[in-house]
C-alpha positions in Angstrom: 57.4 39.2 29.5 55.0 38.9 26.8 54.8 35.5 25.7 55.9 34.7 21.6 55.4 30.9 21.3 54.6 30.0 18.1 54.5 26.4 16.2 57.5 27.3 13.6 59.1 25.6 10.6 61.6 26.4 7.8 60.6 25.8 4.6 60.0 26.6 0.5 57.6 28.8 -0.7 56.7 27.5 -4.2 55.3 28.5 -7.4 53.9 26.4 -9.8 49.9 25.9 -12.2 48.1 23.8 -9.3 46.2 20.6 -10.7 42.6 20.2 -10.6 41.7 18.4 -7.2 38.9 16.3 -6.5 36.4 18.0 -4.3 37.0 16.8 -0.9 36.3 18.6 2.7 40.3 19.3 3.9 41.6 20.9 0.4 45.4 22.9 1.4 44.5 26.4 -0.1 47.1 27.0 -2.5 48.2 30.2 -0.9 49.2 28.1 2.1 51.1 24.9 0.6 55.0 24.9 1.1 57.4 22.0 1.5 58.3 21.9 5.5 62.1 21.5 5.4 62.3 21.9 9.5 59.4 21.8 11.8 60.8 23.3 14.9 56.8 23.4 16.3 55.8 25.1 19.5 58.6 27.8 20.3 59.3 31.1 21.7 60.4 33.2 19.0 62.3 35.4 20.9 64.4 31.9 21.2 64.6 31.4 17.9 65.6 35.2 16.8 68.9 35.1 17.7 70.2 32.2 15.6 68.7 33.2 11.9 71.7 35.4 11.4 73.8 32.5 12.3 72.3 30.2 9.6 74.2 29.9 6.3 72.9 31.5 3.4 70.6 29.8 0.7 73.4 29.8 -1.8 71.8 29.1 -5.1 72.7 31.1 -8.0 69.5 30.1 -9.8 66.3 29.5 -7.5 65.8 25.6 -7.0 63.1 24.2 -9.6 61.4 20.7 -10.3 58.6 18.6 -10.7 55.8 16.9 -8.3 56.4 13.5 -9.7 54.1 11.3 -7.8 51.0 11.5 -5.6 51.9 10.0 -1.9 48.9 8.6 1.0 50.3 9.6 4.3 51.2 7.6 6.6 51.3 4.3 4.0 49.4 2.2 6.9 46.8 4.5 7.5 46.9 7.5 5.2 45.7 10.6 6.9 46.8 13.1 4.1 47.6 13.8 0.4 51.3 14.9 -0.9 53.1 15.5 -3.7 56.4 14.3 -3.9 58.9 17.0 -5.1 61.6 15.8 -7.2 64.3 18.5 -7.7 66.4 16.9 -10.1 70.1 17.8 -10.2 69.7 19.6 -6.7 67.7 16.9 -4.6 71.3 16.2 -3.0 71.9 19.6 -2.3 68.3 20.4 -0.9 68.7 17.4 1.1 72.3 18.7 2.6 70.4 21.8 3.0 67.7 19.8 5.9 70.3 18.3 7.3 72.2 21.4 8.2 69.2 23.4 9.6 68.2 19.8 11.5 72.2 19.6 13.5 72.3 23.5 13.3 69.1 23.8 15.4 69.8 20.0 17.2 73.2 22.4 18.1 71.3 24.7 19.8 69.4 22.6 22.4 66.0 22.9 20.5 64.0 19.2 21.1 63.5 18.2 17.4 61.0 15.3 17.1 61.5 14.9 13.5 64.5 12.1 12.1 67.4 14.1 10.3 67.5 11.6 7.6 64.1 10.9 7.1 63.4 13.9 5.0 60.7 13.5 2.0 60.1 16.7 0.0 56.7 16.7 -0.3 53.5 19.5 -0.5 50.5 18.6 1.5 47.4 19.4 -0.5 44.5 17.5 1.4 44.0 15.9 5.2 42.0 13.5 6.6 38.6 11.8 4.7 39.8 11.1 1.2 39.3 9.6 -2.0 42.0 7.4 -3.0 41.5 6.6 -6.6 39.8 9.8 -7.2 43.3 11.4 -6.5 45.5 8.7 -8.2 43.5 9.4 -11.3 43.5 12.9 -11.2 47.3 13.5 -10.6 50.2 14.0 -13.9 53.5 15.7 -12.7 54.5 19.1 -12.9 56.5 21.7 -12.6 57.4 24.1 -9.8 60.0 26.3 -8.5 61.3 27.8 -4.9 60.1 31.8 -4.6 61.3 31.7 -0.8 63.0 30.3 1.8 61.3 31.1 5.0 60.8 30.7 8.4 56.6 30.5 8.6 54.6 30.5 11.3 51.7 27.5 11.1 48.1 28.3 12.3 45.2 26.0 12.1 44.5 26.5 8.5 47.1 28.6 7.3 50.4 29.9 7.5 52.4 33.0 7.4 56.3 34.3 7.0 57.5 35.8 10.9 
């Protein structure tokens, strides 16, 4: 049998008029920046297939929107990337109930899930590694964005893609 492991997560597609970032070596494209809202990571996809008909529907009548309100330094000890913070206003409770059901949904299934259920920070990764601290503090103002997709992506080294 051939093997299909991939390193898999479920997340948002957004859309949104990127800022200006400083220049720095490990920039996210912007074609490849999503919020992660469950990193299932190395799997066989032909484990994962027969549970996405199982999973309930994204029921929002209007597509999820709001703002990157702050600029985060990841981890807060030793920062080793730049985020966004997403702030989705009056649905931040239901995006969070949203993690949480994919996390015991997937937990359910016998998949080992290293991240905490109620951890979850809705956040964009735009750089990694050697940055600039100041240089993005000064450079950030919140904006606006809003959900396009809800997918299950495939991550490479540098990019992503929809399975």
């Amino acid at each position: 049998m051939k093997d299909d492991t991939k390193r898999v997560f479920f997340g948002f597609e957004i859309f949104t008029h990127w800022l200006k970032t400083p220049e720095e070596k490990k920039i996210i494209q912007e074609k490849n920046r999503h919020i992660t809202l469950l990193f299932l990571g190395d799997q066989n996809f032909l484990d994962i297939a027969p549970y996405l008909n199982e999973l309930s529907l994204f029921d929002f009548k209007i597509s999820p929107s709001g703002f990157f309100e702050k600029v985060l330094f990841l981890p807060e000890k030793h920062p080793r990337l730049v985020a966004y913070q997403a702030n989705f206003m009056d649905k931040n409770k239901k995006i969070q109930e949203l993690q949480k059901e994919l996390f015991e949904f997937f937990k359910n299934k016998k998949f080992d899930l290293k991240q905490n259920r109620d951890n979850f920070l809705p956040h964009i990764t735009v750089c990694r590694n050697e940055f600039k601290i100041g240089a993005w503090e000064k450079s950030f103002d919140p904006f606006a964005f809003y959900v396009k997709s809800f997918n299950l992506f495939e991550s490479h080294r540098d990019r992503k893609s929809v399975v």
